[in-house]
C-alpha positions, 0 to 999 in steps of 0.5 A: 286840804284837798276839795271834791264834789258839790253840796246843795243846801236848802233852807229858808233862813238866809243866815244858816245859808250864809254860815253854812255855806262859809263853813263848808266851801273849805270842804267842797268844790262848789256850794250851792244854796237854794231858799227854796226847796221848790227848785231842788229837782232841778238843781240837782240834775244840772249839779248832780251833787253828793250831798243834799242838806235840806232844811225839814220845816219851810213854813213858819210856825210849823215844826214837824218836819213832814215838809223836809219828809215831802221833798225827800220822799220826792228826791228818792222817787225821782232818783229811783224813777231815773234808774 
């Protein structure tokens, strides 16, 4: 099987980073793994991925998603600015 592209994955649990980054190294040339979406910014202009896989709830004890929706919200002004 052929690989192409980069993956950056965001979550704060080190075990789904670790399984999903064995799951899909098989399938993209490079994988990268942030904790923290606080670097995300960043890491996708020096990676310039295709894919972003992030994580929707950072904070313990809160699952409503609104944290993943900020830094999304975030990733599509930032990409909209930069056009």
């Amino acid at each position: 099987m052929s690989k192409s592209g980069t993956i950056i994955i965001v979550d704060d649990n080190k075990g789904v980073l670790t399984a999903v980054q064995i799951l899909l190294k098989n399938y993209f040339s490079k994988v990268v793994t942030l904790s923290s979406p606080v670097t995300l910014t960043t890491a996708i202009r020096e990676e310039t991925p295709e894919v972003v896989l992030l994580d929707m709830n950072f904070t313990s004890g809160i699952n409503t998603g609104n944290e993943g929706l900020f830094w999304l919200c975030l990733l599509y002004t930032s990409d909209a600015a930069d056009e």
